[in-house]
C-alpha positions as CSV (number, residue, x, y, z in Angstrom):
1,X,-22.0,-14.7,-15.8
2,X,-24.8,-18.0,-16.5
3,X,-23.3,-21.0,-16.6
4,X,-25.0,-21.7,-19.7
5,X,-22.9,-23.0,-22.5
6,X,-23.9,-20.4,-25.0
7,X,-22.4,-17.7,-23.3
8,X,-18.3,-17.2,-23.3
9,X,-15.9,-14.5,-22.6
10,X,-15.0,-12.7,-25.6
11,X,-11.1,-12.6,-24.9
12,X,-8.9,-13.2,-22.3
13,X,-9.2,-8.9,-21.9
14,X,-12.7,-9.7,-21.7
15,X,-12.7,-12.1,-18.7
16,X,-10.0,-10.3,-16.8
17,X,-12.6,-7.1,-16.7
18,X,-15.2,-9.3,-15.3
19,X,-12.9,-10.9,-13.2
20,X,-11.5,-7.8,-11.5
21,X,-14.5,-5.8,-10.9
22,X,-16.3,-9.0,-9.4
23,X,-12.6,-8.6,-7.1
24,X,-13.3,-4.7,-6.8
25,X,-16.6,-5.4,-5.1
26,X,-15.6,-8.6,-3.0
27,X,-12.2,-7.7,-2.1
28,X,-11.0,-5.8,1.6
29,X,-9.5,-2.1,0.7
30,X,-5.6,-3.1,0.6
31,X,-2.6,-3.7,-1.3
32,X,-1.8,-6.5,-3.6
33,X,0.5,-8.1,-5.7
34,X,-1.2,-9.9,-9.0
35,X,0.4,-12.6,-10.7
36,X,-0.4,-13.9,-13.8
37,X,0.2,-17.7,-14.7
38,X,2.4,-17.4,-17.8
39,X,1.5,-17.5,-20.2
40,X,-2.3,-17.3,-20.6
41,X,-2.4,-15.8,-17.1
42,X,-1.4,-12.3,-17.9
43,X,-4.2,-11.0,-19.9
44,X,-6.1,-11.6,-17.1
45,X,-3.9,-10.6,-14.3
46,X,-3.3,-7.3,-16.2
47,X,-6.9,-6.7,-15.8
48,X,-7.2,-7.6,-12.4
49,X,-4.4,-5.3,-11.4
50,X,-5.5,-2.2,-13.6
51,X,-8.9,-2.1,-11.5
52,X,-7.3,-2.9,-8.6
53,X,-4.4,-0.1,-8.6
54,X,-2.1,-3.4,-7.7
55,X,1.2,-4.3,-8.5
56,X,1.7,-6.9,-11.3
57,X,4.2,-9.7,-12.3
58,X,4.0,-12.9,-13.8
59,X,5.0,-16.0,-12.5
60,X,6.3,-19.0,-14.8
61,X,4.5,-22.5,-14.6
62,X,4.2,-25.7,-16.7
63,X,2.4,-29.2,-16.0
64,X,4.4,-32.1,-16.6
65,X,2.6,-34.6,-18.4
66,X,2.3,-37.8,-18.9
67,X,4.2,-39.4,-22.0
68,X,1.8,-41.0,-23.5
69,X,-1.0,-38.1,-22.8
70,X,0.5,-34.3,-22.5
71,X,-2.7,-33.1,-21.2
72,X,-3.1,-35.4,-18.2
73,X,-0.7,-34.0,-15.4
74,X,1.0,-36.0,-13.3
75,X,2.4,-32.6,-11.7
76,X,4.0,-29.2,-12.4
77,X,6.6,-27.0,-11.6
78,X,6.6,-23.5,-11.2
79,X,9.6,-20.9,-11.6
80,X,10.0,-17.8,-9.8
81,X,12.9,-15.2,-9.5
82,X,13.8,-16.1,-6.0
83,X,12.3,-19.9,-5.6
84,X,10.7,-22.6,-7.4
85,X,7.4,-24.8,-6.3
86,X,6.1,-28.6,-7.3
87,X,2.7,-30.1,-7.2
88,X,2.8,-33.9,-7.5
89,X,-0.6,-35.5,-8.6
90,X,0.6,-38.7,-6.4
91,X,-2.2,-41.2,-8.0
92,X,-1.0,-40.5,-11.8
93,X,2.2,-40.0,-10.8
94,X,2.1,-43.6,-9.8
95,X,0.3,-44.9,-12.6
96,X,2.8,-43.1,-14.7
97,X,6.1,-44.6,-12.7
98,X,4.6,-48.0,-13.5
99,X,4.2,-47.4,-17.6
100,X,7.3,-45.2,-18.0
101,X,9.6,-46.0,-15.3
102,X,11.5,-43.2,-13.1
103,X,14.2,-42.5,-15.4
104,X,11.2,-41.2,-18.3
105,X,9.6,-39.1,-15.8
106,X,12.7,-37.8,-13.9
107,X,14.0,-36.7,-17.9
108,X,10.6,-35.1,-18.7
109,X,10.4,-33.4,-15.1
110,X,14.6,-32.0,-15.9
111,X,13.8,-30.7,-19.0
112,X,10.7,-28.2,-18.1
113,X,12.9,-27.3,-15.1
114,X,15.3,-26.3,-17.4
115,X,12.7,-24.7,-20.0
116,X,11.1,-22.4,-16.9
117,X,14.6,-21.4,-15.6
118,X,15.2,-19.8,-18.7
119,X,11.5,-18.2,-18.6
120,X,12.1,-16.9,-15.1
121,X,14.7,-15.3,-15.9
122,X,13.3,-14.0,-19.0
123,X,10.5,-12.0,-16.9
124,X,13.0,-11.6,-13.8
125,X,11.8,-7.7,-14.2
126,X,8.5,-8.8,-13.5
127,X,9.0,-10.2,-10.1
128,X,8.0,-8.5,-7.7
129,X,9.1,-9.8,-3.8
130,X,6.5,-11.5,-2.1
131,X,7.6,-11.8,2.0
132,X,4.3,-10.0,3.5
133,X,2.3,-9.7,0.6
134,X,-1.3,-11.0,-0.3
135,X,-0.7,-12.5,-3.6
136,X,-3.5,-12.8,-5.8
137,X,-2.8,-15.8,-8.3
138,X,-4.5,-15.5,-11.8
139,X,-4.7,-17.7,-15.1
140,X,-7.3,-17.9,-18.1
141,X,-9.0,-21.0,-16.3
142,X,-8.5,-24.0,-14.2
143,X,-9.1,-27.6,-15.5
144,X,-7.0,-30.2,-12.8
145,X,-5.4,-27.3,-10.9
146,X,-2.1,-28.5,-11.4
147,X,-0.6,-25.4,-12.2
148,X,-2.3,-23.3,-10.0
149,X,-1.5,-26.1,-7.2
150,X,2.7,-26.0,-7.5
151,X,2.5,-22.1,-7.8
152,X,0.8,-22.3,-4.5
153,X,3.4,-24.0,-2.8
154,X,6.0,-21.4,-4.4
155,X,3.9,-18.4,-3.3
156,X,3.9,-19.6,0.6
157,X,7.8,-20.3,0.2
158,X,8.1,-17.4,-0.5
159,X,6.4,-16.0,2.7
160,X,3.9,-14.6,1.4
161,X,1.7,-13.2,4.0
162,X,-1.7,-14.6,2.5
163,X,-2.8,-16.0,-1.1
164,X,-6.2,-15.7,-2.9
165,X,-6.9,-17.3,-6.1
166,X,-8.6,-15.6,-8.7
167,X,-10.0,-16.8,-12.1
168,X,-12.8,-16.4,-14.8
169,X,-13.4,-20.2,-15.4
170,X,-13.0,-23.2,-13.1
171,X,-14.4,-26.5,-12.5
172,X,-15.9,-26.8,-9.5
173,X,-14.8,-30.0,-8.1
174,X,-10.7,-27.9,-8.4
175,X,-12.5,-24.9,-7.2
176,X,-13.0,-26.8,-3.7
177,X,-9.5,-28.6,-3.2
178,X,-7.6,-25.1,-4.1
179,X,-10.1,-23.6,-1.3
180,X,-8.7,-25.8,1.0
181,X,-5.2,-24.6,0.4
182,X,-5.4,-20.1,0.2
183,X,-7.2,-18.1,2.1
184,X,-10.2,-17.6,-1.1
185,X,-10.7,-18.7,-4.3
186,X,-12.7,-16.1,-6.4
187,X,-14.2,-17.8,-10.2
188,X,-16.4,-15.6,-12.1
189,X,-17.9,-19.0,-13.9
190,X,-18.1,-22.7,-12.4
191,X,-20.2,-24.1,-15.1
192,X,-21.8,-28.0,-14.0
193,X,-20.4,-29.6,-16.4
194,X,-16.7,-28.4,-17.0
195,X,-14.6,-28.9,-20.6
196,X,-11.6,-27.4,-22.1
197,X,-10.7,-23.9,-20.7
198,X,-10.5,-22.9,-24.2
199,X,-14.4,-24.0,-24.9
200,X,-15.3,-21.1,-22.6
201,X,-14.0,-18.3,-24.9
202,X,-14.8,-16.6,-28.3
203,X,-11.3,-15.9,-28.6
204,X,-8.4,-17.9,-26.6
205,X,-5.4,-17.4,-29.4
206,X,-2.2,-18.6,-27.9
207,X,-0.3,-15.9,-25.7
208,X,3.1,-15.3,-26.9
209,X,5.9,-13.9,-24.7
210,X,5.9,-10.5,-26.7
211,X,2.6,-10.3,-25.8
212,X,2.6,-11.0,-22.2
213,X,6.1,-8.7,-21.7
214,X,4.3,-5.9,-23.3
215,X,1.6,-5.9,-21.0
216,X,3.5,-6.1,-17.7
217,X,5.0,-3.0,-19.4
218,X,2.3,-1.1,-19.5
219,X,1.8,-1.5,-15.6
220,X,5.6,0.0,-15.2
């Protein structure tokens, strides 16, 4: 796809075609297991693992962000059936300590702990093991990388045997620090000048969790 602001994916569906048959072309014959970033991430890795003939599973992840800004991570967590991972952005974390204090963050940083246990557990069906598997990550697009970052370091605890990254949307400047931490990072789009992940679709309505248990359903 151009990077050229006019054109966007239709819907999540959309971009997880395009995404998996640019991964059907690209990709080594093998076996995989697709995760989708919940929520937003499992339209996509749905997709991704249809065309591949993959397993599928979802994997639960939030930023933490700063008080005063929600959208500016100063981490995230991520949640799994048998682990959990944590990305700390160590420059905003610090700017953050210094405006907030420990005791704000270290509340914030309990609470989505708490909120993605409960989620895990919620898609704990949808977990497949991971010692010896290549893990292909997926989510509807990556801004900072947070997310993507922390379920990185979850997916190598978890011994997986390689990791590739694989979205529609990226900026490119995130595109080159995730390379340097998985074994490929796959974007179908790295437009110049990056915005909101939302800015490159028609459609990006909110995923619910109905939504994304009834797809990893349909891949049972």
């Amino acid at each position: 796809m151009a990077t050229d602001q006019s054109l966007k994916f239709d819907d999540r569906s959309h971009a997880g075609a395009a995404l998996g048959m640019r991964l059907a072309l690209e990709l080594p014959a093998g076996s995989y297991t697709v995760l989708g970033l919940l929520r937003g991430g499992v339209p996509i890795a749905y997709e991704v693992a249809k065309i591949l003939k993959a397993r599928l599973g979802a994997l639960a992840v939030r930023k933490l962000g700063v008080p005063s800004n929600p959208e500016l991570a100063f981490g995230a967590i991520a949640h799994y059936a048998s682990g959990n991972g944590r990305y700390i952005n160590e420059e905003i974390y610090r700017r953050a300590l210094r405006y907030f204090g420990a005791d704000e963050l270290d509340s914030l940083e309990y609470g989505t702990h708490s909120e993605l246990m409960l989620l895990a557990d919620i898609f704990r069906a949808y977990s497949p093991g991971l010692t010896g598997q290549t893990v292909i990550l997926c989510d509807d697009g990556i801004a900072t990388g947070a997310t993507m970052k922390a379920s990185v370091e979850l997916v190598r605890r978890l011994e997986a045997k390689s990791i590739v990254i694989a979205i529609p949307v990226a900026a490119r400047e995130s595109v080159e620090e995730l390379e340097s931490l998985t074994e490929h990072v796959y974007a179908v789009w790295t437009p110049e000048n990056f915005g909101a992940v939302g800015a490159y679709y028609r459609d990006f309505t909110q995923i619910n969790q109905a939504r994304a248990l009834q797809l990893l359903r349909l891949q049972d």
